[in-house]
mmCIF file of the N, C-alpha and C atoms, coordinates in Angstrom:
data_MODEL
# 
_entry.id   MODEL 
# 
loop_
_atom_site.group_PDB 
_atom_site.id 
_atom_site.type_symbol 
_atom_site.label_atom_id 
_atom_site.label_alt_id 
_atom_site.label_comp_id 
_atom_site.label_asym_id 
_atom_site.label_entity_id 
_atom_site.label_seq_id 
_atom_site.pdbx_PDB_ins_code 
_atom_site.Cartn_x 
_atom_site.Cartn_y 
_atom_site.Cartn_z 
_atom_site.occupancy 
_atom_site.B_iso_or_equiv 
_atom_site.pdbx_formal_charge 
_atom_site.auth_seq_id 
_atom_site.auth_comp_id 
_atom_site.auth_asym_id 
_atom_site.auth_atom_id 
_atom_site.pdbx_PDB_model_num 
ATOM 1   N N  . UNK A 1 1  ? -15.201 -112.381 4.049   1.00 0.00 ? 1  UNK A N  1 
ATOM 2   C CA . UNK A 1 1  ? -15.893 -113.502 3.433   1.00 0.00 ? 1  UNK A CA 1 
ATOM 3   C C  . UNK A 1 1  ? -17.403 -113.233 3.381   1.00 0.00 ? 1  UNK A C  1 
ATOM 4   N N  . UNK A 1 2  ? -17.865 -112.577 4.308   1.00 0.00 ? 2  UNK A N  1 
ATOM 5   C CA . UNK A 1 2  ? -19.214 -112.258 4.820   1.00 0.00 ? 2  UNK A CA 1 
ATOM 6   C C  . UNK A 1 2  ? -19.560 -111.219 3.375   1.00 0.00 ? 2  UNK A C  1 
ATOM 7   N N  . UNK A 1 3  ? -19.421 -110.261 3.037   1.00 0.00 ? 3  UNK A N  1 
ATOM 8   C CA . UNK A 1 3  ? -19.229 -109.378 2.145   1.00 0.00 ? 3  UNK A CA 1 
ATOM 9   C C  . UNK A 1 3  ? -19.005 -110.103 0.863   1.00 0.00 ? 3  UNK A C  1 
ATOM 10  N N  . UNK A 1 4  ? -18.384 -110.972 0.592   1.00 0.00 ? 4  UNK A N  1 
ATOM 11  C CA . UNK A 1 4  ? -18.376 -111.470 -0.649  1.00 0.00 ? 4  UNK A CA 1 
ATOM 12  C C  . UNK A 1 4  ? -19.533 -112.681 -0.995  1.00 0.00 ? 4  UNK A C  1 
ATOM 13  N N  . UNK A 1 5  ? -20.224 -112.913 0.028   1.00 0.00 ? 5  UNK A N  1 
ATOM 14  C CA . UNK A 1 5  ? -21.204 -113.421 0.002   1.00 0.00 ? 5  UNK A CA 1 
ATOM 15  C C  . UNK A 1 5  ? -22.192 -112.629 -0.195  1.00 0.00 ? 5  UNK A C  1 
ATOM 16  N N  . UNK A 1 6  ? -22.348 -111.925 0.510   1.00 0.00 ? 6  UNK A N  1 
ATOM 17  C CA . UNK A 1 6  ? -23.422 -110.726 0.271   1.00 0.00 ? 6  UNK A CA 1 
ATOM 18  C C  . UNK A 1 6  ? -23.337 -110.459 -1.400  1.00 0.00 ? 6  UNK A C  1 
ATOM 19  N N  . UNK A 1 7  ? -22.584 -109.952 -2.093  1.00 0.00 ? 7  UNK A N  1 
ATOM 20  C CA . UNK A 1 7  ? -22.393 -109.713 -2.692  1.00 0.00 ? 7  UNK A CA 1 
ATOM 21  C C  . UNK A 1 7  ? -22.495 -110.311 -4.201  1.00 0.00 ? 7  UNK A C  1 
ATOM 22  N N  . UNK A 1 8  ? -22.068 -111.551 -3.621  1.00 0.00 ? 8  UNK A N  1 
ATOM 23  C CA . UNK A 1 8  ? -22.858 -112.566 -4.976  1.00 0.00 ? 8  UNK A CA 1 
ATOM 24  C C  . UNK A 1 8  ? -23.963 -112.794 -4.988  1.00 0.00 ? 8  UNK A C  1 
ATOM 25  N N  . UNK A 1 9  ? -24.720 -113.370 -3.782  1.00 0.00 ? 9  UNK A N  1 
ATOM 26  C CA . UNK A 1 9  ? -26.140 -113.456 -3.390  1.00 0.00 ? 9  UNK A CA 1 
ATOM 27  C C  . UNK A 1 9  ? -26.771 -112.145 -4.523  1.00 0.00 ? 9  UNK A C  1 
ATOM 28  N N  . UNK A 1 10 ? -26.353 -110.498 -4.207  1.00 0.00 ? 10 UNK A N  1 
ATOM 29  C CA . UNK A 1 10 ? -27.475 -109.609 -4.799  1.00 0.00 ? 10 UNK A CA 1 
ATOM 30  C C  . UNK A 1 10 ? -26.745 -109.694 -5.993  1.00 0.00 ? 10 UNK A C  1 
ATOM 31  N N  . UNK A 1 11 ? -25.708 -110.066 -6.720  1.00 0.00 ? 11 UNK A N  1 
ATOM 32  C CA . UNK A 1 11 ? -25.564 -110.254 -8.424  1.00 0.00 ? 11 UNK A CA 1 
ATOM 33  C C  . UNK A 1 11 ? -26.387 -111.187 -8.994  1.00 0.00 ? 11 UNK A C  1 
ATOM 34  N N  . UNK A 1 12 ? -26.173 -112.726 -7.870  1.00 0.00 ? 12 UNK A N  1 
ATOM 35  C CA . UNK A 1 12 ? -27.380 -113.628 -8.663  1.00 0.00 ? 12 UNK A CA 1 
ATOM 36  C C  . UNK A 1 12 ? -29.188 -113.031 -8.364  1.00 0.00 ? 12 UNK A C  1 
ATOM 37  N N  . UNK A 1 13 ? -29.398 -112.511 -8.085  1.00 0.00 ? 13 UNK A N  1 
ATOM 38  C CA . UNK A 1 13 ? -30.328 -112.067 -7.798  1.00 0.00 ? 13 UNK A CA 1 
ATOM 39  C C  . UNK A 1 13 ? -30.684 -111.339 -8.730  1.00 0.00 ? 13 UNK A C  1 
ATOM 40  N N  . UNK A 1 14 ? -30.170 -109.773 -9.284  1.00 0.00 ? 14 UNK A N  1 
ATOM 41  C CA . UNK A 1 14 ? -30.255 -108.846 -10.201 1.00 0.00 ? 14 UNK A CA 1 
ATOM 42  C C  . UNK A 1 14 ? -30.272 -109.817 -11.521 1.00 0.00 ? 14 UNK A C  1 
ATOM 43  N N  . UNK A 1 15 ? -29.280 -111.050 -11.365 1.00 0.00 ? 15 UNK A N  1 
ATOM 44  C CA . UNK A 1 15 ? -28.850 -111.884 -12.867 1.00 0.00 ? 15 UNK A CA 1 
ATOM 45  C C  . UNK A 1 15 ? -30.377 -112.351 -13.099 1.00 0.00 ? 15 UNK A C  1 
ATOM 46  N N  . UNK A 1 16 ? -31.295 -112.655 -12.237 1.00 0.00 ? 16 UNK A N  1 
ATOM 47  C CA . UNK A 1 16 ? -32.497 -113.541 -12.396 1.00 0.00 ? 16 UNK A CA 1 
ATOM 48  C C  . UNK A 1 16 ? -33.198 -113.014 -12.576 1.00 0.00 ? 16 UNK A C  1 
ATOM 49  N N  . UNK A 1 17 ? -33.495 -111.651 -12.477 1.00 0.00 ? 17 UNK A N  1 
ATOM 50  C CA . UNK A 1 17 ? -34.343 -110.833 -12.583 1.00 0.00 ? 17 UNK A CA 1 
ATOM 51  C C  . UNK A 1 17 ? -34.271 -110.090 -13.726 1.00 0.00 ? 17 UNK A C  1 
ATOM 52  N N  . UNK A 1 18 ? -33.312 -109.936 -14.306 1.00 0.00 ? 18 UNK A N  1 
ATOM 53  C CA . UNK A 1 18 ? -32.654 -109.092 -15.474 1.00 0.00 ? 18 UNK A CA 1 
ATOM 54  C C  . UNK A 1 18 ? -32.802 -110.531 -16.547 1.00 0.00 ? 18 UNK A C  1 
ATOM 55  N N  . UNK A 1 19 ? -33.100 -111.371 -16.245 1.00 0.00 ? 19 UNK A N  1 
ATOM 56  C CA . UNK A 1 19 ? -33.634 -112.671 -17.368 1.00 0.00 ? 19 UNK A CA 1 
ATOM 57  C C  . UNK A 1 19 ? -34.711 -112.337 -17.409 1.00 0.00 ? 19 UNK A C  1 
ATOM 58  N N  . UNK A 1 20 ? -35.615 -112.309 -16.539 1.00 0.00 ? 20 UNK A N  1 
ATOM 59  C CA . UNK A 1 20 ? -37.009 -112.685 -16.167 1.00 0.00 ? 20 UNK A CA 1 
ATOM 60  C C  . UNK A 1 20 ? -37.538 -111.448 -16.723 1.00 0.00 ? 20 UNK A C  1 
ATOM 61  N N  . UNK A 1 21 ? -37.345 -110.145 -16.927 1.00 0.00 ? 21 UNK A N  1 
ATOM 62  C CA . UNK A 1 21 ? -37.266 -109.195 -17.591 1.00 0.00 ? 21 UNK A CA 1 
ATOM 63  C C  . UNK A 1 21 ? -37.060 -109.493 -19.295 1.00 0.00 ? 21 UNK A C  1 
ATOM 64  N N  . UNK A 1 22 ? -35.547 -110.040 -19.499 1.00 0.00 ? 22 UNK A N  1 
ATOM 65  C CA . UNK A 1 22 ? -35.160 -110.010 -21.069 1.00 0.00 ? 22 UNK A CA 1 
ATOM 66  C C  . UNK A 1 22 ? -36.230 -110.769 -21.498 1.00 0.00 ? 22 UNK A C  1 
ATOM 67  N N  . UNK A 1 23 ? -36.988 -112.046 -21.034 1.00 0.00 ? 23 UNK A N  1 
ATOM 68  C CA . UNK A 1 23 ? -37.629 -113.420 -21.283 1.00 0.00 ? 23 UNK A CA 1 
ATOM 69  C C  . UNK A 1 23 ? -39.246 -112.054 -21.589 1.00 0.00 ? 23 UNK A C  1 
ATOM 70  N N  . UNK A 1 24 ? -39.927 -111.884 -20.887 1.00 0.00 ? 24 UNK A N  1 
ATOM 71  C CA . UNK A 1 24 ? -41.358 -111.180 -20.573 1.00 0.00 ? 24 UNK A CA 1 
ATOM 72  C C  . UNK A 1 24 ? -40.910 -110.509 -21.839 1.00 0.00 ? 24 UNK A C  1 
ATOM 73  N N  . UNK A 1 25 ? -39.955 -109.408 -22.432 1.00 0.00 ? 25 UNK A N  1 
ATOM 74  C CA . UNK A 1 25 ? -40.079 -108.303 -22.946 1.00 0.00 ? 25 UNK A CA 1 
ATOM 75  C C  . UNK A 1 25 ? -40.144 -109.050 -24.688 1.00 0.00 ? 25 UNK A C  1 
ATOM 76  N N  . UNK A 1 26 ? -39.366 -110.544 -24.512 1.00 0.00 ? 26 UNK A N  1 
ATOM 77  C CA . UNK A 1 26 ? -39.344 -111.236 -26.028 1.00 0.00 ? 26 UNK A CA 1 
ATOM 78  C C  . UNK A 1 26 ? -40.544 -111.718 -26.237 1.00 0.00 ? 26 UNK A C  1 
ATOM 79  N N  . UNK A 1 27 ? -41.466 -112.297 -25.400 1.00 0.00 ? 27 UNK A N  1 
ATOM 80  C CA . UNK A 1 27 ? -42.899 -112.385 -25.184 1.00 0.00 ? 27 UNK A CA 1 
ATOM 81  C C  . UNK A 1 27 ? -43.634 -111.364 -25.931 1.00 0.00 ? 27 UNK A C  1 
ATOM 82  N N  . UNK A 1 28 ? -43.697 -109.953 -25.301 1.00 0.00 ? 28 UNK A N  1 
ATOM 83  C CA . UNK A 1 28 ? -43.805 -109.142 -25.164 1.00 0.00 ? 28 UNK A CA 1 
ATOM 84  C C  . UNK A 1 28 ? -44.437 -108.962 -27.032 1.00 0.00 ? 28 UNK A C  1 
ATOM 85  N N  . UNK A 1 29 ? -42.804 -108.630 -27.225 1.00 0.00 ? 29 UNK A N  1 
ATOM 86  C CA . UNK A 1 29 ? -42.465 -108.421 -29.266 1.00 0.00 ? 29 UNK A CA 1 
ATOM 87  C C  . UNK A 1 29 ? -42.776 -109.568 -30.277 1.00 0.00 ? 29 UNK A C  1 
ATOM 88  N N  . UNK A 1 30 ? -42.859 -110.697 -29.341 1.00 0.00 ? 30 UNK A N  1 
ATOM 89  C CA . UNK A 1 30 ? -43.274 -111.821 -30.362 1.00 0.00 ? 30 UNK A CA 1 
ATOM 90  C C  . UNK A 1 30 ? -44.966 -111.660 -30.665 1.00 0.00 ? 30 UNK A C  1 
ATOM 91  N N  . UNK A 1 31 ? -45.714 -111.436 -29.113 1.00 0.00 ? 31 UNK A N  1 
ATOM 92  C CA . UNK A 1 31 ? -46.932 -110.887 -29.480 1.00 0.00 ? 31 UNK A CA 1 
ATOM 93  C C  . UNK A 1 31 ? -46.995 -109.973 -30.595 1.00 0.00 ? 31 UNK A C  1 
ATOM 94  N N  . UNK A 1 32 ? -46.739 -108.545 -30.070 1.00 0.00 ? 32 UNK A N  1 
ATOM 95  C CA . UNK A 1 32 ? -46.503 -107.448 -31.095 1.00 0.00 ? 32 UNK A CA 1 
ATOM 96  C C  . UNK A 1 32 ? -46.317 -108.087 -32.436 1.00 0.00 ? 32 UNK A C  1 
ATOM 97  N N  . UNK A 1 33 ? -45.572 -108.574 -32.787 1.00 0.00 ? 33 UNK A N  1 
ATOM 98  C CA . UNK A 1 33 ? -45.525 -109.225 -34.489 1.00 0.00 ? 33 UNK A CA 1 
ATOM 99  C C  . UNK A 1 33 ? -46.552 -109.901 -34.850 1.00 0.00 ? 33 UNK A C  1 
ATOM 100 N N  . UNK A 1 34 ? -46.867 -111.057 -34.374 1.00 0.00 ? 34 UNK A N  1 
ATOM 101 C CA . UNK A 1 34 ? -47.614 -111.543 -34.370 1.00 0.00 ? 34 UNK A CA 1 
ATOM 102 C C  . UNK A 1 34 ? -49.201 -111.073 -34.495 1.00 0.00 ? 34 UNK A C  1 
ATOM 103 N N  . UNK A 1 35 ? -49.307 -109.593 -33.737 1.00 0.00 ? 35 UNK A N  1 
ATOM 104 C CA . UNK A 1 35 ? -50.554 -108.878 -34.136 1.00 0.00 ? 35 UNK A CA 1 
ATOM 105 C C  . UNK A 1 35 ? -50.182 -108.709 -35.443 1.00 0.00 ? 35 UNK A C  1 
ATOM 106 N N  . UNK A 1 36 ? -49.405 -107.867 -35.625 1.00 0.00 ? 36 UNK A N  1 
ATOM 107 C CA . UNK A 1 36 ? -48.838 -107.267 -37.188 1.00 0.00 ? 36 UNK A CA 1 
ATOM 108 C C  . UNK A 1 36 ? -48.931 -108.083 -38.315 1.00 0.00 ? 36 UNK A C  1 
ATOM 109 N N  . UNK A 1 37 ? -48.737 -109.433 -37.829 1.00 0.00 ? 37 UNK A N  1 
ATOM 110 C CA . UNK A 1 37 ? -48.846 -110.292 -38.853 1.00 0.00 ? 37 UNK A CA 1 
ATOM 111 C C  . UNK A 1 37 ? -50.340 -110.357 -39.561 1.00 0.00 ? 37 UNK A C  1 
ATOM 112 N N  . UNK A 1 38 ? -50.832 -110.943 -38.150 1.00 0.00 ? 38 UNK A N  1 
ATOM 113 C CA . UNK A 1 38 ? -52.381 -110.838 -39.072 1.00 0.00 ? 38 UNK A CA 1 
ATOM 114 C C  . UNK A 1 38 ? -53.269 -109.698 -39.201 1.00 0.00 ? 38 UNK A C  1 
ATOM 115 N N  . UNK A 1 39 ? -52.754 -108.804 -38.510 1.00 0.00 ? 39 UNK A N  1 
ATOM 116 C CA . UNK A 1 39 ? -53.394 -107.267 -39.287 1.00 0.00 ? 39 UNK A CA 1 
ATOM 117 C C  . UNK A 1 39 ? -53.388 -107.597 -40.511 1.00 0.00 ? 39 UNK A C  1 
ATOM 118 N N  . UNK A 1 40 ? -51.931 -107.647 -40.861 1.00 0.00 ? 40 UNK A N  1 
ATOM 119 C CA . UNK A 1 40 ? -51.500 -107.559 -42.770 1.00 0.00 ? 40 UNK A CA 1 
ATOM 120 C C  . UNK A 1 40 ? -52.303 -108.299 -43.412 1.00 0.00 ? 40 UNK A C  1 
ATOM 121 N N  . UNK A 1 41 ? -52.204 -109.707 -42.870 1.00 0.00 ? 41 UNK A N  1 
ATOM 122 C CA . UNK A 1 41 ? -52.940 -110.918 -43.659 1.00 0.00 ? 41 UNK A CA 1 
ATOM 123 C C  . UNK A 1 41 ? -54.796 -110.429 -43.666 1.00 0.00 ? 41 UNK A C  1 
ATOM 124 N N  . UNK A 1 42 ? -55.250 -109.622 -43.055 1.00 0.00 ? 42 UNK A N  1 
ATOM 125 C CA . UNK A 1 42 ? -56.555 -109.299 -43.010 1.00 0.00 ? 42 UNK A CA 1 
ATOM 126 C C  . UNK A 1 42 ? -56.995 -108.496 -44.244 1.00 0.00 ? 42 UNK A C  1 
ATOM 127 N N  . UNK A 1 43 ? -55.771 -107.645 -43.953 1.00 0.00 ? 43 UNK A N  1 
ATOM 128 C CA . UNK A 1 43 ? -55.532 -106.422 -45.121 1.00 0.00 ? 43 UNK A CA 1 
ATOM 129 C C  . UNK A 1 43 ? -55.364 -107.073 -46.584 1.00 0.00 ? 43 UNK A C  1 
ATOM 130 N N  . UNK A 1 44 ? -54.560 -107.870 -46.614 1.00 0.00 ? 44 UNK A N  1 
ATOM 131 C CA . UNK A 1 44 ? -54.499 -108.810 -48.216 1.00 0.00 ? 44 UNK A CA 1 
ATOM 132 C C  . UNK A 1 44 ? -55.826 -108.866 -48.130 1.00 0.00 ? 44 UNK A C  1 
ATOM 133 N N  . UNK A 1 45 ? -56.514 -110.315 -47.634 1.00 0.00 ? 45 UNK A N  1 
ATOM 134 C CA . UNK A 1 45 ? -57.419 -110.882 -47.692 1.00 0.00 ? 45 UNK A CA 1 
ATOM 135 C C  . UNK A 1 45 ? -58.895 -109.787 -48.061 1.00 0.00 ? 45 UNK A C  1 
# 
């Protein structure tokens, strides 16, 4: 029982962290576009 506790404990753990990761990295690319965007729009203009 001890072991299967352990064991979920470090899955939810990796699970929260492996969000907290996916979440930062969409941040991340939304910036990135978002430069891109108004690079372009500079470039029209």
């Amino acid at each position: 029982m001890r072991k299967l506790f352990v064991l979920f404990a470090a899955a939810a753990a990796l699970t929260t962290a492996a969000c907290n990761t996916i979440s930062g990295v969409g941040r991340d690319a939304s910036a990135a576009g978002d430069a891109v965007t108004g690079a372009a729009e500079d470039a029209k203009n």
